[in-house]
C-alpha positions as CSV (number, residue, x, y, z in Angstrom):
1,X,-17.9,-28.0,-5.5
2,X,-16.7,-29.1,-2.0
3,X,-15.1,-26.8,0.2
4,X,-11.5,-26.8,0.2
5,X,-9.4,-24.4,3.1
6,X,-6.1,-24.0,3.3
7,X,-4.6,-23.9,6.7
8,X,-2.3,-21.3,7.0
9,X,1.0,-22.6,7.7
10,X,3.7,-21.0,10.1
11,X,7.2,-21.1,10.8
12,X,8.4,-22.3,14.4
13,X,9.1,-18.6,14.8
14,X,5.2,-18.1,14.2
15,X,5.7,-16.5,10.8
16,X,3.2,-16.8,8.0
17,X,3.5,-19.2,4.9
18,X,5.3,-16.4,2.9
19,X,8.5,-16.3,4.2
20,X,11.5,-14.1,4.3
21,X,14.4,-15.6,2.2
22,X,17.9,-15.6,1.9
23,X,19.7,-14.2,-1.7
24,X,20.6,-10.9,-1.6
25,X,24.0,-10.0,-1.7
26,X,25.9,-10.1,1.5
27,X,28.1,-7.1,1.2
28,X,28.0,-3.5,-0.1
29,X,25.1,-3.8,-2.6
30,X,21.5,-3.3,-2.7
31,X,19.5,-6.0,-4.1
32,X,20.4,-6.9,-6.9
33,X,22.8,-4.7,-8.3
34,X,23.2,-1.4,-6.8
35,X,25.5,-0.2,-4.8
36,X,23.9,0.3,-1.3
37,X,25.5,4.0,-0.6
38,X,29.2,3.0,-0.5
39,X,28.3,1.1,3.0
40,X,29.9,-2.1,4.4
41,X,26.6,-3.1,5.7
42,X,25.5,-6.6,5.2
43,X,22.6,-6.7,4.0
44,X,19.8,-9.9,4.4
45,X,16.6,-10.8,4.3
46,X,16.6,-13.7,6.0
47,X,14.5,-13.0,9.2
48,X,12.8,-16.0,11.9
49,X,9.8,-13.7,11.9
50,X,7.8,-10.9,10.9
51,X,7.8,-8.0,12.6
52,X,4.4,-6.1,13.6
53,X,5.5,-2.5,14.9
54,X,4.4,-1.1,18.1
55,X,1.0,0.5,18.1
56,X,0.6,4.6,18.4
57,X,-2.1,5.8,21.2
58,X,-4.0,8.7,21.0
59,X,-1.8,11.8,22.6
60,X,1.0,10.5,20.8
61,X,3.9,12.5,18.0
62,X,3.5,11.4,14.8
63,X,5.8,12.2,12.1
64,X,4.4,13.5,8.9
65,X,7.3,13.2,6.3
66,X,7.2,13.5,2.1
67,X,9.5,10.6,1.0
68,X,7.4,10.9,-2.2
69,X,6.8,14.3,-3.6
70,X,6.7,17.6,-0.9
71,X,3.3,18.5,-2.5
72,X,2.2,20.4,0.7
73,X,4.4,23.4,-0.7
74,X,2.2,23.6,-3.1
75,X,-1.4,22.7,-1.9
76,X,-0.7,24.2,1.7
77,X,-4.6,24.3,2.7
78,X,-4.9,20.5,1.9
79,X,-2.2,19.7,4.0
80,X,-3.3,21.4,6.9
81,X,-6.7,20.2,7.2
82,X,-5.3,16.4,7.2
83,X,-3.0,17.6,9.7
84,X,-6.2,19.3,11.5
85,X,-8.6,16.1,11.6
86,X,-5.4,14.0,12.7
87,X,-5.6,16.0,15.5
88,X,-9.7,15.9,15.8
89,X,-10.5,12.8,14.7
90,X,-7.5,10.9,15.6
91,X,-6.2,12.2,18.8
92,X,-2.6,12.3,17.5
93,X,-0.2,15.1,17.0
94,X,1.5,15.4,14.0
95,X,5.3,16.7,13.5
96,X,6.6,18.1,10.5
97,X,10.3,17.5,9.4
98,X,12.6,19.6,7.3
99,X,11.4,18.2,3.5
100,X,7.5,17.9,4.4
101,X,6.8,20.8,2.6
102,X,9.6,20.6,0.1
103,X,9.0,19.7,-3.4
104,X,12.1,18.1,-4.9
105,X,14.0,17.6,-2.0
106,X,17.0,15.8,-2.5
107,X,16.4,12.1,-2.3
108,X,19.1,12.2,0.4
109,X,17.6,14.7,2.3
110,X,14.3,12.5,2.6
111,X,16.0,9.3,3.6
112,X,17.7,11.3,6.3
113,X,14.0,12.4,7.9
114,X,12.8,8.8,7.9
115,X,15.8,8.2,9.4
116,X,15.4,11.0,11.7
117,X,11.5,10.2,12.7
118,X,12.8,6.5,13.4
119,X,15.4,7.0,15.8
120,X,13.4,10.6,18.0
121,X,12.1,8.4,21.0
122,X,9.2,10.5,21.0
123,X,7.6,9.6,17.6
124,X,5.1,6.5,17.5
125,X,4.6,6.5,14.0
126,X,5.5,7.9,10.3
127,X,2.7,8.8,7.6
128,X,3.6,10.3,4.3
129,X,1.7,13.5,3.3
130,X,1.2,11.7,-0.2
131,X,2.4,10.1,-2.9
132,X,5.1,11.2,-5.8
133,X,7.2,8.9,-8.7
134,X,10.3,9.2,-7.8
135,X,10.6,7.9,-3.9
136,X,12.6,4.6,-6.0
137,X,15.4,7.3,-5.7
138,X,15.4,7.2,-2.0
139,X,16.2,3.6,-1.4
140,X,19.3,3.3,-2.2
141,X,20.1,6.1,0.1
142,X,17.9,3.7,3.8
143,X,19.7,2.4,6.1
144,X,18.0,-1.0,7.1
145,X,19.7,-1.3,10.4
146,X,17.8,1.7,11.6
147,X,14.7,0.4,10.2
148,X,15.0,-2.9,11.8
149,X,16.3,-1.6,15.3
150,X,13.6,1.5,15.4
151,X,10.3,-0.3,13.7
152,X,7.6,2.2,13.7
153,X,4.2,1.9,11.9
154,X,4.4,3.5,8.4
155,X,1.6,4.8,6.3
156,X,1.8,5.7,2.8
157,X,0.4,4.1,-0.7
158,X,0.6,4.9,-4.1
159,X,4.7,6.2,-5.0
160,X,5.4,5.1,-1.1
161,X,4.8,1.2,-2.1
162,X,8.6,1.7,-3.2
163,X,9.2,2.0,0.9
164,X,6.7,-0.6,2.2
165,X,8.2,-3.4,-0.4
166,X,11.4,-2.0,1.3
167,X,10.2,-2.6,4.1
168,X,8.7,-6.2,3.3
169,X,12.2,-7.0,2.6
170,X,13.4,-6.6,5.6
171,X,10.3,-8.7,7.8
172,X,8.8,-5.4,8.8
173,X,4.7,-4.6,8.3
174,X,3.6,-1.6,6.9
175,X,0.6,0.3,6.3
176,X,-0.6,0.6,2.2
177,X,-2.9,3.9,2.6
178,X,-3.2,7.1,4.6
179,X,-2.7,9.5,3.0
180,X,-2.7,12.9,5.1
181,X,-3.4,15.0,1.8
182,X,-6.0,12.8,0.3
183,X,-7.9,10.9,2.5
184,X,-7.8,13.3,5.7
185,X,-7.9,16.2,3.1
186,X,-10.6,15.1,1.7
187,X,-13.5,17.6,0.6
188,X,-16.4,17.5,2.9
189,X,-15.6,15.2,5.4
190,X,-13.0,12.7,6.2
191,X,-14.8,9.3,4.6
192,X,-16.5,7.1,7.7
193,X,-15.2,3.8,6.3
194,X,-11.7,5.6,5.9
195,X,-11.7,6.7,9.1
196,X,-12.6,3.6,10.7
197,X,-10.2,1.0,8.6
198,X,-7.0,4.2,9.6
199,X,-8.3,4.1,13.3
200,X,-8.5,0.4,13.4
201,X,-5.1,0.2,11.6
202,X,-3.2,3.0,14.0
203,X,-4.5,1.9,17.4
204,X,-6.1,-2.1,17.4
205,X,-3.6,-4.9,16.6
206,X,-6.5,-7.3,15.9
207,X,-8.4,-8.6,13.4
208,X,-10.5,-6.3,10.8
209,X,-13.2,-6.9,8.8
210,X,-12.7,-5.9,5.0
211,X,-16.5,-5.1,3.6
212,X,-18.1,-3.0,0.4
213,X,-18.7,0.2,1.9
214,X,-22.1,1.9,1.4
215,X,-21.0,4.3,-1.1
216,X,-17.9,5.2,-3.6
217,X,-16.9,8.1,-5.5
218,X,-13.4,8.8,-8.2
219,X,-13.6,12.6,-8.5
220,X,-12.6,14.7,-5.9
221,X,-13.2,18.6,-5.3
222,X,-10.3,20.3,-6.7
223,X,-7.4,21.2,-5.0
224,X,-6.8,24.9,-6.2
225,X,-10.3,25.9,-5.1
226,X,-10.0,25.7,-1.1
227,X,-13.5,27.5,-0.7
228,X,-14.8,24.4,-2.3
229,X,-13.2,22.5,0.3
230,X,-16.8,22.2,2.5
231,X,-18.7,20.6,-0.1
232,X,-18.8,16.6,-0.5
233,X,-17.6,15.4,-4.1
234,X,-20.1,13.3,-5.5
235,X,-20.7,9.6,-4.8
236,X,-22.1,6.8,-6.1
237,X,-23.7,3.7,-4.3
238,X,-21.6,0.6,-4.3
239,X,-21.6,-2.2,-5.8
240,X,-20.6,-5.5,-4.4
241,X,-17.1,-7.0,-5.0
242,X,-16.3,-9.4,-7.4
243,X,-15.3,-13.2,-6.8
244,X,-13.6,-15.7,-9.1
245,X,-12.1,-19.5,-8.4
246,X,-14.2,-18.3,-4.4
247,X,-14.5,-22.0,-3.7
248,X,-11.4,-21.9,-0.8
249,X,-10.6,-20.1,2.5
250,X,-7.1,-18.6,2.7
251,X,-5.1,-16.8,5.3
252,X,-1.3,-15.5,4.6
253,X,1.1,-12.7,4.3
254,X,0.0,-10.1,1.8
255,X,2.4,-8.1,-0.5
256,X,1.9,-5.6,-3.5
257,X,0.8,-2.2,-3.5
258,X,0.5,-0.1,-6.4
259,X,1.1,-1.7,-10.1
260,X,2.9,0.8,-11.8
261,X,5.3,0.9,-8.9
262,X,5.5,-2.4,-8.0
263,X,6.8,-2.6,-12.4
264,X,9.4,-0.1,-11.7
265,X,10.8,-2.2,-8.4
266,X,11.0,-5.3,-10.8
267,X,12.8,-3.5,-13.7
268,X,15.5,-2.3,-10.8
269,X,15.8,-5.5,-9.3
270,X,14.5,-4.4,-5.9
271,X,12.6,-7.4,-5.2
272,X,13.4,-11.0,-3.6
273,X,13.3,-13.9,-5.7
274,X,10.1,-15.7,-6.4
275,X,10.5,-18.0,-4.2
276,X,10.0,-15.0,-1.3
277,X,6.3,-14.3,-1.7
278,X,5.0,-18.5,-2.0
279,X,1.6,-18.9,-0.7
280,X,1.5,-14.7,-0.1
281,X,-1.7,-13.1,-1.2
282,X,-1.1,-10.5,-4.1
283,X,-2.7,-7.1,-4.0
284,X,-2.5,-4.5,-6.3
285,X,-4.2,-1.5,-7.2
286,X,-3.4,0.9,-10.2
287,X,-2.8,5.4,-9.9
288,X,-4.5,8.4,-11.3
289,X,-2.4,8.3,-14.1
290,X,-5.1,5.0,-15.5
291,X,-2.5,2.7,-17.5
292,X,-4.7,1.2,-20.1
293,X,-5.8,-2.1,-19.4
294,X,-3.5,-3.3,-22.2
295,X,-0.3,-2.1,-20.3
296,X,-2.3,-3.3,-16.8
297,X,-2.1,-7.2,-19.0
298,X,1.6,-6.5,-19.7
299,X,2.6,-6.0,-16.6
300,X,1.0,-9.1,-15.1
301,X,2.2,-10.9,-18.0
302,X,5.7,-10.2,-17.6
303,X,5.3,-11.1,-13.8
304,X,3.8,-14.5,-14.9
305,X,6.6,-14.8,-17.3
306,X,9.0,-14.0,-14.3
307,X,7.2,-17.1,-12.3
308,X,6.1,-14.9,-10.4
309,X,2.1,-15.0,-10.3
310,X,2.5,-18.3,-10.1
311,X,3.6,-18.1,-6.4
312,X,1.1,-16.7,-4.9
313,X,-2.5,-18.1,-3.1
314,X,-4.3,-15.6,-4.6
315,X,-4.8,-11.8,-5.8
316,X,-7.5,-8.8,-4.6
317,X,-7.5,-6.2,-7.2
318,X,-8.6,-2.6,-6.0
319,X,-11.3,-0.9,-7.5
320,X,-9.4,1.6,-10.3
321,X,-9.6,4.6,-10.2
322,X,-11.6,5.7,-13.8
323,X,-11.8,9.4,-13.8
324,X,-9.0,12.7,-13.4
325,X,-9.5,16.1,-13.8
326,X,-7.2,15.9,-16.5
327,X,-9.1,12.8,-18.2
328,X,-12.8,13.1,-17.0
329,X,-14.8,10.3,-17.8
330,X,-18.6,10.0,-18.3
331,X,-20.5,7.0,-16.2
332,X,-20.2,4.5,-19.1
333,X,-16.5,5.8,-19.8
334,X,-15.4,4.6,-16.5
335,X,-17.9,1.5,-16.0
336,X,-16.3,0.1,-19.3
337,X,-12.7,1.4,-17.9
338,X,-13.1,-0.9,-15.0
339,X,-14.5,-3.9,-16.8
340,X,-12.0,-4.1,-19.2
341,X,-9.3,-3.5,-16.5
342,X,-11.3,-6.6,-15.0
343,X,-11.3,-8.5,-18.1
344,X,-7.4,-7.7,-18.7
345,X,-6.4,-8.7,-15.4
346,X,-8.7,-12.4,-15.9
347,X,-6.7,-12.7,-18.8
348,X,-3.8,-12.9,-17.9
349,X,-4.6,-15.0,-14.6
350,X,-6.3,-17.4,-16.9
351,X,-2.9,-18.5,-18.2
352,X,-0.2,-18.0,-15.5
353,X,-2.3,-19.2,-12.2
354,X,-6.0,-20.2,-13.2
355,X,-6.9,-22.2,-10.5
356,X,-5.8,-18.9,-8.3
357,X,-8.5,-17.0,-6.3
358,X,-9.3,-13.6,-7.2
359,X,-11.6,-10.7,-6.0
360,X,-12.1,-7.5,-7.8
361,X,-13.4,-4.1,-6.7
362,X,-11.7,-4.1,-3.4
363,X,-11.6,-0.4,-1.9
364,X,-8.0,0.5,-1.5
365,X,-5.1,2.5,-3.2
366,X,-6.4,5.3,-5.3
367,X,-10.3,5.1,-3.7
368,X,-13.3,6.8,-2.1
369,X,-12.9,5.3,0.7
370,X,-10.2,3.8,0.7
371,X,-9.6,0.9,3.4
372,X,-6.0,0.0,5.2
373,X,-4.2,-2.7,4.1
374,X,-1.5,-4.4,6.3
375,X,1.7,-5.0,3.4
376,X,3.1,-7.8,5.1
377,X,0.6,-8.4,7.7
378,X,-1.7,-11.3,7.4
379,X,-4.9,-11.5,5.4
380,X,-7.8,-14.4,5.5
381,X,-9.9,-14.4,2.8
382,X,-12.9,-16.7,2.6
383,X,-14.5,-17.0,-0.5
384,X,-16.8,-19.2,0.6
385,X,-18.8,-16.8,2.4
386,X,-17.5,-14.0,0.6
387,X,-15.2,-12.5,3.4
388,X,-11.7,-10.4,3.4
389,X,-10.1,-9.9,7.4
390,X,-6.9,-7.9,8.0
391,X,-4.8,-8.4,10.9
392,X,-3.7,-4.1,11.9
């Protein structure tokens, strides 16, 4: 077939295709129906341009915040080795604020750190200890004004898709991954292609290249057992990623995140109209808790149904995540897991957007490793040489 790219198109402002759009109610509510805390505060997403938050350097205060669940309370040895190699490994200084290491803080209580870590001068950037299921509860409780007049990087994935979308919402990147408590908790060793993609993504406001790492792995060294905490967790070598409809080259805003969540935030109305994310690139990725891949096709359909998968240019799937503690797998288990995820996903594509571009087995969300990906920033893929780039 001939090669076809498609240019990517920008505003006079210099924003991507994807663009910001007017509709949300102009007074007292938060999209669509809730009331937005009792304020006056108009509220709109209509922005000339997308915002790329100023860049941390090394030496700098970061705040570490739990806008998800305060799960350092619990796993305190976790938590403070993250907190240890984002000192080692990162050169940054991490600050603690009043509900890191609460679990079930109130959700105003949380919105009032973010708030907090936004408007102290002295803080460069915000990364949440983990993720949760219940940080939908603290949005109604932001303040966008602060948000837009204070934009710092923000690093979370998982529960904290709830705050990037917010974010997206109102023309302001953030950062899907990062997790203190996972990634820089990890068992062993802090991953090297982890490292690299969260060094990349806190400190160089360039281009990055996306790319199978050498190895991947889905079942970490439990958390109760901290003397364990030397040892790697097993891995596996990787396979390569997996292209459908790769005949184009793309580049354009991304949005997503995690599935599940991203579900919830369209059953609460707290998305844009369609119309919001045309010519975006779609990523998603699915938890620990492994929906089925019959309720993965239900969700997908019900966006299609909304008109919604429709919009965009095309969709990177992560690899899932196959195996929990709580639900261990065997090798097969979780190869046929993943294919009929795969299969699920194609499915539904098939119908609502066939034509669309897809890759599958993209390391983000709930991997090992797990690379950055900039939720709002741009994103060229080129499928005809098989190629994913992220502008940090």
């Amino acid at each position: 077939m001939g090669e076809t790219v498609t240019p990517l198109i920008r505003s006079a402002a210099h924003a991507p295709i994807c663009q910001l759009t007017s509709g949300l109610p102009s007074r007292g509510t938060f999209p669509w129906s809730r009331e937005y805390a009792g304020s006056d505060r108009a509220i709109s997403a209509s922005v000339s341009a997308v915002i790329y938050p100023p860049k941390p350097q090394p030496g700098d205060r970061v705040a570490i915040l739990s806008p998800a669940a305060g799960l350092p309370q619990i796993f305190p040895e976790v938590f403070d080795l993250g907190l240890s190699r984002l000192r080692t490994e990162l050169g940054l200084e991490p600050v603690e604020f009043p509900t890191t290491r609460v679990l079930g803080a109130p959700a105003e209580l949380r919105a009032r750190d973010l708030h907090a870590a936004l408007t102290d001068p002295s803080i460069t950037a915000i990364m949440a200890s983990i993720g949760g299921d219940d940080q939908i509860t603290v949005l109604r409780h932001l303040d966008p004004e602060v948000f837009r007049a204070h934009p710092k990087p923000f690093f979370g994935y998982s529960d904290n898709t709830n705050l990037l979308n917010f974010l997206w919402s109102h023309g302001i990147v953030g950062y899907h991954g990062g997790s203190v408590m996972v990634h820089l908790g990890r068992a062993g060793r802090t991953h090297p292609s982890h490292l690299d993609s969260l060094r990349a993504a806190l400190f160089d406001p360039g281009w990055y290249r996306l790319a199978p790492p050498a190895d991947w792995g889905d079942e970490p060294v439990d958390w109760s057992t901290p003397d364990r905490f030397g040892e790697e967790p097993p891995m596996w070598p990787h396979e390569e990623w997996a292209w459908v409809n790769a005949e184009t080259r793309l580049e354009a805003r991304t949005w997503g995140g995690n599935l599940e969540i991203i579900s919830w935030l369209l059953q609460a109305g707290l998305v844009l109209p369609n119309d919001a994310y045309d010519g975006c690139v779609l990523y998603l990725e699915t938890s620990e808790e492994m929906p089925a891949d019959e309720e993965v096709f239900r969700i997908l359909r019900n966006m299609g149904e909304r008109g919604l998968l429709e919009r965009f240019a095309a969709l990177v799937m992560a690899r899932p995540k196959a195996w929990e503690r709580s639900h261990p797998r065997s090798a097969d288990e979780k190869r046929e897991y993943v294919e009929a995820q795969q299969a699920a996903v194609q499915r539904v594509m098939e119908t609502y957007h066939p034509d669309a571009m897809i890759v599958f087995g993209v390391d983000f969300g709930h991997t090992d490793p797990q690379f950055i990906i900039p939720n709002g920033g741009e994103m060229r893929i080129d499928g005809i040489n098989r190629e994913i780039h992220v502008r940090y």
